[in-house]
C-alpha positions in Angstrom: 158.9 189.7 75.4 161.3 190.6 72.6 164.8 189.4 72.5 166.6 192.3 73.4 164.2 192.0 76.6 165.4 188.4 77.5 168.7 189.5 77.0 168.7 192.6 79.3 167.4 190.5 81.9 169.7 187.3 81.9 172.5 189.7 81.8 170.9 191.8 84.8 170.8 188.6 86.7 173.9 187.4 85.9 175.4 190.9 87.2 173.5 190.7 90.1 175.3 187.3 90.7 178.6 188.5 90.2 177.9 191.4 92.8 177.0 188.9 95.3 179.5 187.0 94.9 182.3 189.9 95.3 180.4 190.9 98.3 180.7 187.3 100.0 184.2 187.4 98.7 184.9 190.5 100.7 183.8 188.9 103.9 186.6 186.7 103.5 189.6 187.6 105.6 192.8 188.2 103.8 195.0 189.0 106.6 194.3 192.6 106.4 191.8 194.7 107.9 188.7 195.9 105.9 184.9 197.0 107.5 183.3 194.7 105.0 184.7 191.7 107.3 182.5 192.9 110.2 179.8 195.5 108.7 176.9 193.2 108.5 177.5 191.2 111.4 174.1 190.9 113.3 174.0 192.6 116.5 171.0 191.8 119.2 170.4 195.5 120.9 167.3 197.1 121.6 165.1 194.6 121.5 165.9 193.6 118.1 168.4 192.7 115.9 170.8 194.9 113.4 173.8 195.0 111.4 176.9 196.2 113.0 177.1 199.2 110.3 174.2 200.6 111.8 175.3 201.0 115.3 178.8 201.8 114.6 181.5 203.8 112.4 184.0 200.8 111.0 187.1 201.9 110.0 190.4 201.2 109.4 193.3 203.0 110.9 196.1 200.6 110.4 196.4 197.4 108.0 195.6 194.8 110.8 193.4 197.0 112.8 189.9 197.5 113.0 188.4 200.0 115.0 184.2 200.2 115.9 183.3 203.5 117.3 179.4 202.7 118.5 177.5 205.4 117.5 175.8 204.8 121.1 178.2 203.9 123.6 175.8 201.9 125.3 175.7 199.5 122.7 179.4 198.4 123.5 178.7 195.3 125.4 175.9 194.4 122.4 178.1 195.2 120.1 181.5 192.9 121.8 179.3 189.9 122.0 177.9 190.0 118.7 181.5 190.2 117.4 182.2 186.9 119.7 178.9 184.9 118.6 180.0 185.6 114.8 182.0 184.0 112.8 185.0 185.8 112.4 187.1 184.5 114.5 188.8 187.9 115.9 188.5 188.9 119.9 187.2 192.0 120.3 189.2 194.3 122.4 186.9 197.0 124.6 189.0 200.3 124.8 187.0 203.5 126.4 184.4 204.4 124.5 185.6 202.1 121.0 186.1 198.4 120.2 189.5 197.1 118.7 189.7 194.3 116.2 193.5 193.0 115.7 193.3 191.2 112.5 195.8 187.8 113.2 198.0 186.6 110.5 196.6 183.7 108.6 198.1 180.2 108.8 199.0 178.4 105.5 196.0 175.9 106.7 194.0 178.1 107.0 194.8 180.2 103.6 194.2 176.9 101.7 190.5 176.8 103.7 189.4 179.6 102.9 190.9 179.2 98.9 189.1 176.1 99.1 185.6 178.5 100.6 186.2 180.9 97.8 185.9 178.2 95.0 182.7 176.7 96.4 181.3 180.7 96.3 182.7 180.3 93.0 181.0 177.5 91.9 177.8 178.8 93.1 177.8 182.0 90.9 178.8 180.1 87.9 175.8 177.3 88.9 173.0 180.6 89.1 174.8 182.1 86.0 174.0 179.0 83.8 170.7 178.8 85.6 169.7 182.6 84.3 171.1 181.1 80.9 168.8 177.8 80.9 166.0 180.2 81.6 166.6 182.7 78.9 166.7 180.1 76.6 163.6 178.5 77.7 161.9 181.6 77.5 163.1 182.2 74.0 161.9 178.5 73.1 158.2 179.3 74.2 158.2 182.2 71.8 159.6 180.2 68.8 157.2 177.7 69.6 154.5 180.3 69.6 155.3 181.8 66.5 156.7 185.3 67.6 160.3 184.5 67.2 162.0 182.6 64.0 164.1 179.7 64.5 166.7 181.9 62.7 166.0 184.3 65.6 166.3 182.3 68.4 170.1 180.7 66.8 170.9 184.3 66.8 169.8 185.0 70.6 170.6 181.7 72.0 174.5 182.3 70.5 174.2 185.9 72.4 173.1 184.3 75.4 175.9 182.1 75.2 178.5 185.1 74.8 177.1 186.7 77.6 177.3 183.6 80.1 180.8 183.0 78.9 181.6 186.9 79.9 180.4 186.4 83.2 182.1 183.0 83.9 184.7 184.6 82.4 184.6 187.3 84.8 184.1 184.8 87.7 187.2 183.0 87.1 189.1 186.6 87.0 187.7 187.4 90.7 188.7 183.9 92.4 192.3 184.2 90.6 192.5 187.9 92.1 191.2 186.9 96.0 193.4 183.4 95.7 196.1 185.6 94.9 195.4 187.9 97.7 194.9 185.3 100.0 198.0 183.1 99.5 200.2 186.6 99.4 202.2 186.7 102.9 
């Protein structure tokens, strides 16, 4: 494995990490309405189990209003009390042949909670970030050690490593102070 090979793929981790984490950051209600809060909500129909953005259109007409539109009407009641076993905390509302989600306003308690939930996803990205970086450097180690790589080499590539970790903690930090911000805005 050449250098420019360990490199590619810490970095590819570490973007995978940062995608996961602004996925699981867009679950998080801000007050507004958004599909992401409810899309992959699990849903028991058919005899099995599937994400609410299989068996529905999402969208958003309105800031605080969700509306599901089943692509199978009889999937309603499936639908509804897959809504109520989630975690979201928002009553579904069955209107004709569509559900209604009224997003609530969010309580300063509950603002700080979820401030508090975004800095522990934080924390978790920046954990698997460093953990990509202790095993990049590892790797580069074992090919020092067996003679492929220079010690000169692996200075050079452990200092790039490092760059590239610090961009994506870096980038980390820019996320949470963006969704904080978003959050805590009335």
């Amino acid at each position: 494995m050449s250098a420019k090979e360990i490199l590619s793929k810490a970095e590819g981790e570490m973007e995978k990490m940062i995608e996961f984490m602004m996925h699981e950051f867009a679950a998080i209600r801000t007050g507004k309405a958004s599909p992401m809060l409810v899309e992959s909500i699990d849903i028991h129909t058919y005899g099995s189990s599937m994400k609410l953005k299989q068996l529905a259109l999402i969208t958003s007409p309105e800031s605080r209003l969700l509306v599901i539109q089943p692509f199978d009407t009889g999937t309603l009641k499936d639908i509804e009390k897959g809504i109520l076993e989630s975690k979201v905390g928002i009553t579904p509302l069955i209107d004709g042949k569509v559900i209604r989600l009224r997003i609530p306003e969010l309580s300063e308690e509950r603002r700080k909670d979820l401030v508090r939930t975004i800095g522990k996803l934080a924390e978790e990205a920046r954990v698997k970030i460093r953990s990509s970086r202790r095993d990049a450097i590892e790797i580069a180690k074992k090919l020092e050690k067996a003679s492929t790589m220079t010690e000169d080499e692996l200075d050079r590539l452990e200092k790039e490593i490092q760059k590239i970790t610090d961009k994506y903690v870096a980038d980390i930090e820019l996320h949470v102070k963006h969704k904080e911000a978003e959050l805590m805005t009335i």
